[in-house]
C-alpha positions as CSV (number, residue, x, y, z in Angstrom):
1,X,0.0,0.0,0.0
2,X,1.6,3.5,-0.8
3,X,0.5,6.5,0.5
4,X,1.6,10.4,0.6
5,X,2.3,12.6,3.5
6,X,1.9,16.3,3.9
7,X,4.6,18.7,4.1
8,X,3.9,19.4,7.2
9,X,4.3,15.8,8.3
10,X,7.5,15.9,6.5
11,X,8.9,19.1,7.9
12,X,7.9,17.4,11.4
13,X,9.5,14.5,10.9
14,X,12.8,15.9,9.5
15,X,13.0,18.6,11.8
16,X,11.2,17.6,14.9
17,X,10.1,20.2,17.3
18,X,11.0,19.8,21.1
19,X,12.5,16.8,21.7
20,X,14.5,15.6,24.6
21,X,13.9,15.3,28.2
22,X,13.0,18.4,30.9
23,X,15.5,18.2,34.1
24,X,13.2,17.9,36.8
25,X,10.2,17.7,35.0
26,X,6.8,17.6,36.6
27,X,5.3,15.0,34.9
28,X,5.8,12.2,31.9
29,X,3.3,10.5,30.0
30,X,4.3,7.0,28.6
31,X,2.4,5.0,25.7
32,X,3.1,2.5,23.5
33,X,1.5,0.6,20.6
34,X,2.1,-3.5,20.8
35,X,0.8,-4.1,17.1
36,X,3.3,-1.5,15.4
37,X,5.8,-1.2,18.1
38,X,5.6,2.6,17.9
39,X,6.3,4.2,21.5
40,X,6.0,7.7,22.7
41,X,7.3,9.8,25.7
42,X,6.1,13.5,26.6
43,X,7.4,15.1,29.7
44,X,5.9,18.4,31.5
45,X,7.3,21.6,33.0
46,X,4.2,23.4,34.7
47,X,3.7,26.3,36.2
48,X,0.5,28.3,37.2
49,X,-1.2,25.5,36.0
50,X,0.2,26.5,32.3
51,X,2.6,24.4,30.0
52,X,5.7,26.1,30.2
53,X,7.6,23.4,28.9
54,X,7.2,20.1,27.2
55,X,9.8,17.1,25.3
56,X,9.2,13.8,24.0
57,X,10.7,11.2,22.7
58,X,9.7,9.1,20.3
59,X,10.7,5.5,18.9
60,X,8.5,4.7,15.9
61,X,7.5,6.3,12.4
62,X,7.4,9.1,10.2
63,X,4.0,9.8,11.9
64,X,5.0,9.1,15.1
65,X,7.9,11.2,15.1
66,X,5.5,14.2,13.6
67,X,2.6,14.0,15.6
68,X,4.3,13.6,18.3
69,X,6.0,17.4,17.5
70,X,3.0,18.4,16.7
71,X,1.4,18.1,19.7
72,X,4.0,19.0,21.8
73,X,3.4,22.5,19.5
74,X,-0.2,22.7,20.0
75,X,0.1,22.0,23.9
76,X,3.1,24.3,25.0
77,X,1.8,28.1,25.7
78,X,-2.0,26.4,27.1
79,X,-3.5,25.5,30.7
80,X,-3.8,21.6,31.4
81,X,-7.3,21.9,31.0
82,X,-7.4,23.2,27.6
83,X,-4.5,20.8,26.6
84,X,-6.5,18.0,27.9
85,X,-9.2,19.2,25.0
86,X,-6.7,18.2,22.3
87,X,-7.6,15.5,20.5
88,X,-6.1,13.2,17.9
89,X,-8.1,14.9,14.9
90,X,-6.3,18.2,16.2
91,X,-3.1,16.8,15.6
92,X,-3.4,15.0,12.3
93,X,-5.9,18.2,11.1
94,X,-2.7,20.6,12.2
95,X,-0.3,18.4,9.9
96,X,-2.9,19.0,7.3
97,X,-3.9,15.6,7.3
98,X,-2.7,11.8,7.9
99,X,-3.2,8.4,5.6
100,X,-6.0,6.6,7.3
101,X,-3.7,4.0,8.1
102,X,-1.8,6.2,10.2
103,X,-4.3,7.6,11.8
104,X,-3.5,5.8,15.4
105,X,-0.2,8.1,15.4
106,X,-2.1,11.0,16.3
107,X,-4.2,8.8,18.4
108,X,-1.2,7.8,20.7
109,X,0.4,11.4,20.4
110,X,-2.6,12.9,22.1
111,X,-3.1,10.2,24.6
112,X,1.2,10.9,25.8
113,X,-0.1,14.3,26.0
114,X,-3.3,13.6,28.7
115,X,-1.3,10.3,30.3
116,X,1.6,13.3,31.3
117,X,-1.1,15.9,32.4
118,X,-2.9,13.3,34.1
119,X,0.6,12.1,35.9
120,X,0.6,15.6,37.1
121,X,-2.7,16.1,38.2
122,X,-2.4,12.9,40.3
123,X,1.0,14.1,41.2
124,X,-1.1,17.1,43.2
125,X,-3.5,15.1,44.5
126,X,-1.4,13.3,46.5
127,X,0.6,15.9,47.2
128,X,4.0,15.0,45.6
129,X,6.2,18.2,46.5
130,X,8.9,19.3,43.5
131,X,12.9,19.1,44.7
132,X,14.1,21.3,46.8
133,X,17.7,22.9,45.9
134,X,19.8,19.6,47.7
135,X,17.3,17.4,47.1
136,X,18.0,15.1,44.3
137,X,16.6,11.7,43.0
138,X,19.7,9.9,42.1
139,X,23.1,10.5,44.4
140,X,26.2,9.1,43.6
141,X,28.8,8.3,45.8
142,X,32.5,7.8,43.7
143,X,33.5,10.0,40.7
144,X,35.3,6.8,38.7
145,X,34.3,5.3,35.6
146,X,31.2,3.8,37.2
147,X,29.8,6.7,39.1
148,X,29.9,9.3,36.4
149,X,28.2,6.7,34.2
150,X,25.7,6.3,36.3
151,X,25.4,9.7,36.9
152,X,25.3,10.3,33.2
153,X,23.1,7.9,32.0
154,X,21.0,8.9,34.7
155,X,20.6,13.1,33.9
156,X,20.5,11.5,30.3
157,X,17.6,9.8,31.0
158,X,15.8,13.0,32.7
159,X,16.2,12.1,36.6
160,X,18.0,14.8,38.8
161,X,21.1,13.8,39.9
162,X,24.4,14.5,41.9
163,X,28.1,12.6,42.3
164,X,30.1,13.4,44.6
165,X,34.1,12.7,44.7
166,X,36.3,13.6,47.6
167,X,39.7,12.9,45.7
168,X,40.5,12.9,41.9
169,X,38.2,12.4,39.2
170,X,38.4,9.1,37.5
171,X,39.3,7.0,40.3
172,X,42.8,5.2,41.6
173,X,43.8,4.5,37.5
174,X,43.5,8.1,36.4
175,X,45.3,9.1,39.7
176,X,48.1,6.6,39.7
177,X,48.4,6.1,36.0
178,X,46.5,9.1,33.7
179,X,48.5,8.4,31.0
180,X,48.4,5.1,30.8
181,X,46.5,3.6,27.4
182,X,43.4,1.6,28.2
183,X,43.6,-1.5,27.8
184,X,40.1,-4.4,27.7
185,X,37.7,-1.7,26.2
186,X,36.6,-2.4,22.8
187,X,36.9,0.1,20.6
188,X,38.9,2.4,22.6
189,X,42.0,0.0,23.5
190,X,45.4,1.3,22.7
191,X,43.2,4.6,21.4
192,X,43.1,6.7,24.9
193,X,45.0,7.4,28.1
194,X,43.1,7.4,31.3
195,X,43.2,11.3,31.8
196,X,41.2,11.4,28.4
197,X,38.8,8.7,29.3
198,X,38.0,10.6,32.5
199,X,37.9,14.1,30.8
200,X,35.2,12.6,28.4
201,X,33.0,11.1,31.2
202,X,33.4,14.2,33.1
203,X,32.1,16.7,30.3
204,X,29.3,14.4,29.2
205,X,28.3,14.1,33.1
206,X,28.4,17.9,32.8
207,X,26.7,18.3,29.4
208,X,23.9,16.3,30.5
209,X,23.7,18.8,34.2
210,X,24.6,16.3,36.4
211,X,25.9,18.3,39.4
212,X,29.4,17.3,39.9
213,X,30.5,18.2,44.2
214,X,34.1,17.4,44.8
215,X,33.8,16.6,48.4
216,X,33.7,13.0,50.3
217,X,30.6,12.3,52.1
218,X,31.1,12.1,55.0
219,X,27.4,10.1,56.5
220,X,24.7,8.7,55.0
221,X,21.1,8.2,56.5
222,X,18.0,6.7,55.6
223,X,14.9,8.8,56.9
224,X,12.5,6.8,58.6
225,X,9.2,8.9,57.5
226,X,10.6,9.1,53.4
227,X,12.5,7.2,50.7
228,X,14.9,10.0,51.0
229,X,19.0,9.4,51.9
230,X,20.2,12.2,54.0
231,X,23.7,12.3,52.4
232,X,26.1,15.0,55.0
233,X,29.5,16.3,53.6
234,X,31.5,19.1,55.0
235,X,29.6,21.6,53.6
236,X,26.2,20.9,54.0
237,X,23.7,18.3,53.2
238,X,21.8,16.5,50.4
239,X,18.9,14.4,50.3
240,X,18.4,11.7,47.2
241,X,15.4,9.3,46.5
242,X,18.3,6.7,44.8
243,X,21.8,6.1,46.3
244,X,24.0,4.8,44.3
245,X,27.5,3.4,45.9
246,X,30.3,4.0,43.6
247,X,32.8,4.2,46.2
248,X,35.4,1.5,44.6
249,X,38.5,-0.1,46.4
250,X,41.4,0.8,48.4
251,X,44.8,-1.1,48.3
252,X,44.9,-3.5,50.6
253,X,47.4,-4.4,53.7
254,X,50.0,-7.3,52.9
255,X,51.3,-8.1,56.2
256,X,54.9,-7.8,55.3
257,X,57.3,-7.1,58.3
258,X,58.1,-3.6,57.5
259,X,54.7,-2.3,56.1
260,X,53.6,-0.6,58.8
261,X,57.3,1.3,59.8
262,X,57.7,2.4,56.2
263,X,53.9,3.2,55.0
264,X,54.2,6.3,57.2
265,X,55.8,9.7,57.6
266,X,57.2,9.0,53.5
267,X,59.5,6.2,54.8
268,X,59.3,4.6,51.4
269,X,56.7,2.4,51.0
270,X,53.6,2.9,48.2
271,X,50.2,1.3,47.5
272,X,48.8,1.9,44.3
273,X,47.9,5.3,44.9
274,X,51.4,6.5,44.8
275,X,52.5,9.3,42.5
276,X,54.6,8.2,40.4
277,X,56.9,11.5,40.0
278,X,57.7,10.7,43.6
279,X,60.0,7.5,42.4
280,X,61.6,9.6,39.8
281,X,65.2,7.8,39.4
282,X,64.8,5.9,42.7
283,X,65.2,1.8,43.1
284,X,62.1,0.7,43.3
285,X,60.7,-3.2,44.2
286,X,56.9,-3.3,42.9
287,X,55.2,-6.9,45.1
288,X,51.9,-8.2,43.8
289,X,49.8,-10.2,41.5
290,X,47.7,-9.8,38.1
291,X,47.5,-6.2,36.3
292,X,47.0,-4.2,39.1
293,X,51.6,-5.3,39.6
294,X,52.1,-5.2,35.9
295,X,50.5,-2.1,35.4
296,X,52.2,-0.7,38.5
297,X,55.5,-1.5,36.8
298,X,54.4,0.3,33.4
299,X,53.8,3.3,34.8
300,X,57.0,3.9,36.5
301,X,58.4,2.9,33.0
302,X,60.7,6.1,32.0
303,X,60.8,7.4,35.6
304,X,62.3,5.2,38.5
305,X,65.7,4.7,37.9
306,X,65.2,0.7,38.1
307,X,62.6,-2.0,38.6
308,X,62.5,-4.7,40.4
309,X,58.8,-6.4,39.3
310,X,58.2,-9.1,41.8
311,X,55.4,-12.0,42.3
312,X,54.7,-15.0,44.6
313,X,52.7,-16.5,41.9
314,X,54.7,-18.4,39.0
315,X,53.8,-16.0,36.5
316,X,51.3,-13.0,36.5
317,X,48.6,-14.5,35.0
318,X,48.0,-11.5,32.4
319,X,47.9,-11.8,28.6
320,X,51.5,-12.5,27.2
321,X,51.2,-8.4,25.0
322,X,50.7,-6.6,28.9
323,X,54.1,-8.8,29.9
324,X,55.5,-8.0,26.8
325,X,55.0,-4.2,27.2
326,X,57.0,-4.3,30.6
327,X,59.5,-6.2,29.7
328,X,61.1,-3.4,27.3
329,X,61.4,-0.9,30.1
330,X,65.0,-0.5,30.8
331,X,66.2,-1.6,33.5
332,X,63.3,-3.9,35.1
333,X,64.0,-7.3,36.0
334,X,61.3,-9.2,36.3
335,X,60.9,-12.0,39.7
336,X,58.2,-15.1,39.7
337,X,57.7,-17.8,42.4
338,X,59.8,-14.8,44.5
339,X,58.2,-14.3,48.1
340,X,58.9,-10.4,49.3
341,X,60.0,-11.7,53.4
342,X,60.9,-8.2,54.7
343,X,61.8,-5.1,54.5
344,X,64.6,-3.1,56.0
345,X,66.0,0.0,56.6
346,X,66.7,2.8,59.6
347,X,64.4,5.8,58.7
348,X,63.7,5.1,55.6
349,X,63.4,2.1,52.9
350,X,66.9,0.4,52.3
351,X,66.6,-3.2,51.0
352,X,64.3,-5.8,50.5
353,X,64.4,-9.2,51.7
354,X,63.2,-11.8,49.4
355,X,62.8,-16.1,48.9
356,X,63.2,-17.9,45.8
357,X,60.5,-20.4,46.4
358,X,61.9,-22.8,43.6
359,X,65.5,-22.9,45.4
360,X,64.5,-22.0,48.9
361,X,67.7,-19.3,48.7
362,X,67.1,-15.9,50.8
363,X,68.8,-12.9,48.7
364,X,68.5,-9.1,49.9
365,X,68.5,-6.4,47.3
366,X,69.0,-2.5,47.7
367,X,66.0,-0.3,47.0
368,X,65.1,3.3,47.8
369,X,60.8,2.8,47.6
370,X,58.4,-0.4,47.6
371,X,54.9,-0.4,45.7
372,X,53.2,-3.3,47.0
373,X,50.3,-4.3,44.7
374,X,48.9,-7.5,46.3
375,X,44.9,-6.5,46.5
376,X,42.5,-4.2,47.0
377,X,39.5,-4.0,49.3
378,X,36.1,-2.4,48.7
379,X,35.2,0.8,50.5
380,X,32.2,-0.1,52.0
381,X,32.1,1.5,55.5
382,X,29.3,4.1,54.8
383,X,27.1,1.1,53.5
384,X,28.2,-1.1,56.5
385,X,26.8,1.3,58.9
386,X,23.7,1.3,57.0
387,X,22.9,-2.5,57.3
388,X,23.6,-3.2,54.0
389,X,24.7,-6.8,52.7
390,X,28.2,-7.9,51.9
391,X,29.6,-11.6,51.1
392,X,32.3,-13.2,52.8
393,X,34.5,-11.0,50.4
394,X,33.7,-8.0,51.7
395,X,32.1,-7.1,48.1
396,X,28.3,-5.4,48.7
397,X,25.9,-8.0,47.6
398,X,23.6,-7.1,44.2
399,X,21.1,-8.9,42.2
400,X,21.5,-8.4,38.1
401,X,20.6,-4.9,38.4
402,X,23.2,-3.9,41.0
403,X,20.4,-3.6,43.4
404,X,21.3,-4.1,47.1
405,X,19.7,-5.8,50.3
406,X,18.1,-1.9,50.8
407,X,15.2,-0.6,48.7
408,X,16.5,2.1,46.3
409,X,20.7,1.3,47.2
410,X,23.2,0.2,44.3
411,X,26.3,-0.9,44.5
412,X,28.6,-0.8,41.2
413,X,32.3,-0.8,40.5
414,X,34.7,-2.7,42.5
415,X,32.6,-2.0,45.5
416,X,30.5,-4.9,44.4
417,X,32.5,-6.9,42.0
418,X,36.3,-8.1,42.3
419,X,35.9,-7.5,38.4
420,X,38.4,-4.9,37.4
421,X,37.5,-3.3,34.3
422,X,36.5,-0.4,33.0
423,X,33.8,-1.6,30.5
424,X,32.3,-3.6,33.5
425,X,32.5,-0.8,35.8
426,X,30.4,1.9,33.2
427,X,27.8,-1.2,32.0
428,X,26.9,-1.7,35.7
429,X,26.5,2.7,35.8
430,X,24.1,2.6,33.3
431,X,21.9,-0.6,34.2
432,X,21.5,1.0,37.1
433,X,20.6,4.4,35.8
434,X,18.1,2.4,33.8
435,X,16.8,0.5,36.7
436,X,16.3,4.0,38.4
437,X,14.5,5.7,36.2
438,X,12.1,2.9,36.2
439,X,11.9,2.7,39.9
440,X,11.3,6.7,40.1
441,X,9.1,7.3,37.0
442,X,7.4,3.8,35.7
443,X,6.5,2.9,38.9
């Protein structure tokens, strides 16, 4: 069957009139059709009981796509009332017509159009206050590659939302290695330091008004008479409907006779939070397992004066072209099956006191600085005071949409998962942000 369109219908459809989402809009009116698939989306800014604002967002047709400008058109400027009057012949007869088999268009149009008025109306009625300056309905706590997706995907999607970050942007990576190429991210492996990674996330969190607060929070709370989270940092407070926890790992302890001397007062010894311009041309012994070593090692590459790459494991258990990257760094040797005993010195770091566990032979080497890169350990102490559920790794526990044991707390990142990647940590951002938006505006 062929049929013609207007020129209105195709000036609507190839240049669409208010579309997008409304930051703390007042209402949203959601409809669908299951026979065509079409499905529309119109969202309200009221005030005085007049339309001062309205988006959609379609996913359908031609028609779809212009009707559903077109109403948006008619509507904007008029009280609820008189928008509720609109009717699907006023759309298709303002578009100067539609072929009758495209007639349900306009039908689903103006019904997105009285399902969002009606959403506000019932909004009233029940007395549903608007956000208050610091209140919020998404919070995110952790500024790394999980939080400001989530925090993205979540302003994206039309829900208002604050991240907050105490320390640096982009999380222990961008601060221990920014220029370090990623690495397990399709598309963008080999392609993109860490520092541009993070610059990205941050001015898409920002072009989508997320409010970004670089401060650490210091308390959470869940009121008793509201869904709100009463989240306190040093300068004030801020209340959120959803909390996410974004809060990621620290390094942890090793045990190592010696740690404890030398971890304070600069004696010598690093986690990986270290800055690397610290160890320019010093001796430095690097101790751990997996990437978090290797990747250690790399980004000393050019800086310390040597490198002593060390592991209790027969090898480190990472893809031959990360070992291979390493290994051309002059002047690192590389250790396996090598046990790190002790380490020495008066003040500060001296040598390092280490087992051969194939030969049982003791040997002592000189160093100036230790990086000891043998685990990490979620930061979970803001949601342990709450009550909320870890397992026996001290990960928060999550069903598949990184919901936690308390209604309307996530968990993403390496707060939940022992999972260390970057593609993980941003998937798990935005199925929550997804998961939220239901939860606030669905229902």
């Amino acid at each position: 069957m062929s049929f013609e369109y207007s020129e209105k219908v195709k000036d609507h459809f190839r240049n669409p009139r208010n579309v997008g989402t409304i930051k703390d809009a007042d209402a949203t009116g959601r409809v669908g059709n299951p026979v065509c698939g079409d499905m529309m989306e119109i969202q309200l800014k009221v005030e005085d009981n007049i339309i001062k604002d309205i988006k959609f967002k379609t996913f359908g047709c031609a028609s779809a796509i212009a009707t559903s400008s077109m109403v948006t058109e008619i509507a904007k400027g008029k009280t609820l009332e008189e928008a509720l009057e609109i009717t699907r012949q006023d759309v298709a007869d303002e578009l100067d017509g539609l072929p009758p088999i495209k007639m349900h268009c306009s039908n689903l149009a103006a019904d997105a159009l009285h399902a969002a008025i009606k959403d506000y109306m019932e909004k009233q009625e029940n007395g549903i206050a608007k956000l208050k300056e610091n209140e919020y309905e998404v919070a995110v706590i952790g500024g790394g590659a999980a939080g400001l997706a989530a925090a993205t995907i979540s302003s994206y999607v039309g829900l208002k939302t604050v991240v907050f970050d105490g320390g640096q942007w982009g999380g222990l990576l961008n601060k221990f290695c920014p220029d370090k190429l990623i690495e397990n991210y399709p598309g963008l492996t080999d392609k993109m330091t860490t520092r541009e990674l993070t610059q990205l996330l941050l001015d898409d969190a920002r072009e989508q008004e997320a409010k970004l607060v670089n401060e650490h929070v210091n308390d959470v709370e869940m009121e008793i008479d509201s869904d709100f989270k009463t989240l306190t940092t040093d300068s004030g407070t801020y209340k959120a409907r959803i909390l996410v926890l974004a809060s990621g790992s620290s390094p942890a302890k090793s045990g190592i006779a010696g740690e404890e001397k030398f971890a304070v007062d600069d004696g010598g010894i690093f986690y990986l939070t270290a800055d690397p311009s610290r160890l320019t041309d010093k001796r430095v012994l690097v101790y751990g397992h997996g990437y978090n070593a290797v990747s250690a090692a790399g980004c000393l590459g050019g800086i310390a004066g040597s490198i002593t790459l060390v592991t209790d494991e027969a090898s480190f258990m990472v893809p031959e072209r990360e070992m291979d990257r390493v290994k051309c760094i002059e002047g690192l040797k590389i250790l396996n099956s090598t046990t790190l005993l002790e380490i020495q010195g008066a003040a500060k770091v001296e040598k390092a006191v280490l087992e051969d566990q194939t030969e049982g032979e003791r040997m002592e080497i000189i160093v100036d600085a230790v990086v000891l890169a043998t685990g990490m350990v979620p930061n979970v102490g803001l949601m342990e005071k709450l009550g909320v559920e870890v397992d026996e790794s001290g990960f928060v526990k999550t069903d598949k949409y990184q919901r936690t044991s308390l209604d309307g707390v996530y968990a993403i990142g390496n707060v939940a998962s022992e999972i260390d990647l970057l593609v993980v940590a941003e998937a798990q951002g935005t199925i929550v942000a997804h998961d939220a938006y239901r939860k606030l505006r669905v229902g």
